[in-house]
N, C-alpha and C positions, 0 to 999 in steps of 0.2 A: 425470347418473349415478344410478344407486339408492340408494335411505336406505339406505348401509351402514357401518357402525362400523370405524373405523380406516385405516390407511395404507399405501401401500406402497414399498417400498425397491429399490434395485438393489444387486448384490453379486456381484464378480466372481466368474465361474469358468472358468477356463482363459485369461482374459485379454475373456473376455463376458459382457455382461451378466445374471445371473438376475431373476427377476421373484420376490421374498417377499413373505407378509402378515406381521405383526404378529400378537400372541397373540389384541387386540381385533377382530380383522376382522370376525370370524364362528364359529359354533360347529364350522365346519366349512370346512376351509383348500384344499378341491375346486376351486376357483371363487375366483380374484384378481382383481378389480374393478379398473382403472387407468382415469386418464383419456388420451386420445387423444394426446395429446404424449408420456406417460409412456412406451404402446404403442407409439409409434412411432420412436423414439428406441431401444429395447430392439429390436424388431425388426429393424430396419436391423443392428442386429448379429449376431442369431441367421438372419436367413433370406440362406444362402447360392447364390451364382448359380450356378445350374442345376438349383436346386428350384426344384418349382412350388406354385403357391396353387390350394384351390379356395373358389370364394365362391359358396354354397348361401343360397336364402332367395325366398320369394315378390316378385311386380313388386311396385316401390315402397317397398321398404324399405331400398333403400340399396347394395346390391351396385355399383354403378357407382363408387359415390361411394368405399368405402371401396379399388376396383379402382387409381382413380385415386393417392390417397392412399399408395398401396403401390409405386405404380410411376416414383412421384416421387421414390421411394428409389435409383432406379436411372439411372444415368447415359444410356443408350442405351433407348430403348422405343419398341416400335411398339404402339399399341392401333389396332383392328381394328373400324371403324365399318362392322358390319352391316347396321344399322337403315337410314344413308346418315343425315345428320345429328342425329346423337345430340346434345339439348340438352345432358347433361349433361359427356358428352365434347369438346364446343365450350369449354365453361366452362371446365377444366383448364386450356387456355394451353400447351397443347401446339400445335407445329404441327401445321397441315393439308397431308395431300399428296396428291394423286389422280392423281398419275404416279409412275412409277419407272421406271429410278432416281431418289431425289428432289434437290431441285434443288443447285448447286454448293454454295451458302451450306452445307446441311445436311451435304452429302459433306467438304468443310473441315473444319467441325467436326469431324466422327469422324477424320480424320485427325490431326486437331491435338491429340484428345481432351479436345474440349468436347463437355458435354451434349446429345445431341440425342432430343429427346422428340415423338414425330411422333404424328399422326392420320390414320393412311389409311382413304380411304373420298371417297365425294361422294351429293349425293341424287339419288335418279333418279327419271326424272317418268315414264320409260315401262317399258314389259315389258324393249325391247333393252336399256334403259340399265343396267334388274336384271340382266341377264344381263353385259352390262360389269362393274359392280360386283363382283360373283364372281368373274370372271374377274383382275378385279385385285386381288382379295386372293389367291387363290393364286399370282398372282405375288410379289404382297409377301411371303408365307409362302416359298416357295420362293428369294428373295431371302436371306429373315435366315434359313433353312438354312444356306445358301453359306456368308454369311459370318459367323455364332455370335456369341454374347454379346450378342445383344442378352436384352431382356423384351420379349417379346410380349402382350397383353392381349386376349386373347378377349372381349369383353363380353357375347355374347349367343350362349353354345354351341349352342345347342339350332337356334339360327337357322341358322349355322354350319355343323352339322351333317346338319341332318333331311334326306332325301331331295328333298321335297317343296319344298324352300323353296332353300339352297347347296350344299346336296352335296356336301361339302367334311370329310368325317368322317374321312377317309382320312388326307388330310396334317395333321390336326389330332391323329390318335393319332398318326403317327406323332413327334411332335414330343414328345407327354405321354411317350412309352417311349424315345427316343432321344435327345430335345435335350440331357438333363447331360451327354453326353461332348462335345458340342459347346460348352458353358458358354451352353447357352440356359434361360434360364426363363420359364413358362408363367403367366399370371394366369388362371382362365377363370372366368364366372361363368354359373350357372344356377339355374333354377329346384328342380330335382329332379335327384339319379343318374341316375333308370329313365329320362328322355328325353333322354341324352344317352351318349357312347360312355363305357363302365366305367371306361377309362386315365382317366377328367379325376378322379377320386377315388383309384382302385387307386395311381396313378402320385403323386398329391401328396403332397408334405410337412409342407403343412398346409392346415387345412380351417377355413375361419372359416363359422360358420354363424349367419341371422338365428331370430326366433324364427318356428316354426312347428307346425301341429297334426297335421300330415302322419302319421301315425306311419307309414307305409312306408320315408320321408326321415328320421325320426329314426335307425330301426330301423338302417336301412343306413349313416348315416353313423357311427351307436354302433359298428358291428362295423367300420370301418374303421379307430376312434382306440382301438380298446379299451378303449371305457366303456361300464356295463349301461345299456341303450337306457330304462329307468325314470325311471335318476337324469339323463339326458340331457334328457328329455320332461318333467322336472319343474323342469328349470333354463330350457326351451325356454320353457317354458307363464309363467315368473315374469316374465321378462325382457320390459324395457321398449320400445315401440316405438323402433326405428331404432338398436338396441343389441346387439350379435352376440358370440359365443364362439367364442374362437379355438383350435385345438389342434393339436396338435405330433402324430407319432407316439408317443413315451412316454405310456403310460398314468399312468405315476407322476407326471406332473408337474401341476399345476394349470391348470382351462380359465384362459384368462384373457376378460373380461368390459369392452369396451369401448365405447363409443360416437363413432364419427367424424360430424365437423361437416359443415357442405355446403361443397361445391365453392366455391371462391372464388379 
């Protein structure tokens, strides 16, 4: 975590958790530092199902890991292996499922209302197999349509979405503007807004973002949480690698400043 002075507290309000600093935090109470069990434990309370996350931040800084970590919160999840074997999605300890529906043991479970935390997706060695793979994610997407409540986990929107690559931009807003009345929620993560459809920010409830120098990605995701995109780029620029700020819609309330561990 960062050299920062003081502590932080939980204190109910309305029966949930708040996240406080201490008078010693910092000269300035904008910004609550917590460490990753602290965040995570607070969240599981505050982020409600059929809001969605979005996780902004350049390759390699951690957007999978901290995707993951969030959707471990959640009893029911599909994440959405684009790439066709994502290292880091292998590690989770989520199932793997490359058909659907997926198999008895899994469909039990949710019946029973045991956890089930899947992996759809497989890797593909040829052109057809890429176009298989597509094809069965919007099955799988149109699957947790049907049946609601789960979390679905986008990892690689942009992949996802782009023309050129799955084409799949379609059923992917329609899920960011429509799944809360379904009690679905969305985790998505990318690179940048401008390459990816507008609902995966417009639509979220909160926006965790890594550090970057982007200022068109600051700019836009400051006029999203309603913070002056200055003091956003100045908290962006401090912040330590593979350590993200998290924010809510309310501008009044404090980013908060976290760091998740790796996958394990």
């Amino acid at each position: 975590m960062p050299n920062r002075r003081g502590r932080v507290v939980s204190s109910p309000l309305r029966n949930r958790p708040r996240l406080r600093v201490v008078r010693d935090f910092s000269d300035d109470d904008s910004v609550v530092g917590v460490p990753w069990d602290v965040f995570i434990r607070w969240f599981a309370h505050v982020w409600e199902q059929g809001q969605h996350v979005a996780i902004v931040g350049p390759t390699g800084c951690g957007k999978t890991t901290v995707a993951i970590g969030l959707a471990r919160l959640r009893k029911w999840v599909i994440a959405l292996d684009a790439k066709g074997g994502d290292s880091t999605l292998k590690a989770a300890g989520f199932t793997p499922v490359s058909d659907w529906p997926p198999p008895r043991k899994v469909k039990q479970d949710i019946a029973e209302g045991r956890p089930a935390r899947l992996v759809a997706g497989f890797t593909p060695r040829t052109l057809a197999e890429k176009a298989k793979l597509k094809d069965f994610l919007r099955v799988v997407l149109e699957a947790a349509w049907v049946d609601g409540h789960w979390t679905v986990e986008v990892d690689e929107l942009q992949l996802m979405a782009d023309r050129k690559m799955m084409n799949l931009s379609g059923i992917v807003e329609e899920f960011l503007v429509a799944a809360r009345d379904k009690g679905l929620s969305v985790l998505t993560a990318f690179q940048a807004p401008a390459w990816v459809p507008t609902a995966s920010t417009r639509q979220a409830t909160w926006i965790i973002v890594f550090p970057t120098r982007d200022e068109t990605v600051i700019k836009s995701l400051a006029a999203k949480i309603g913070r002056d995109w200055r003091e956003l780029r100045s908290i962006l620029h401090t912040l330590p690698d593979h350590c993200c700020i998290v924010a809510g819609l309310n501008p009044r309330d404090p980013l908060v400043l976290t760091k998740p561990p790796e996958v394990a």
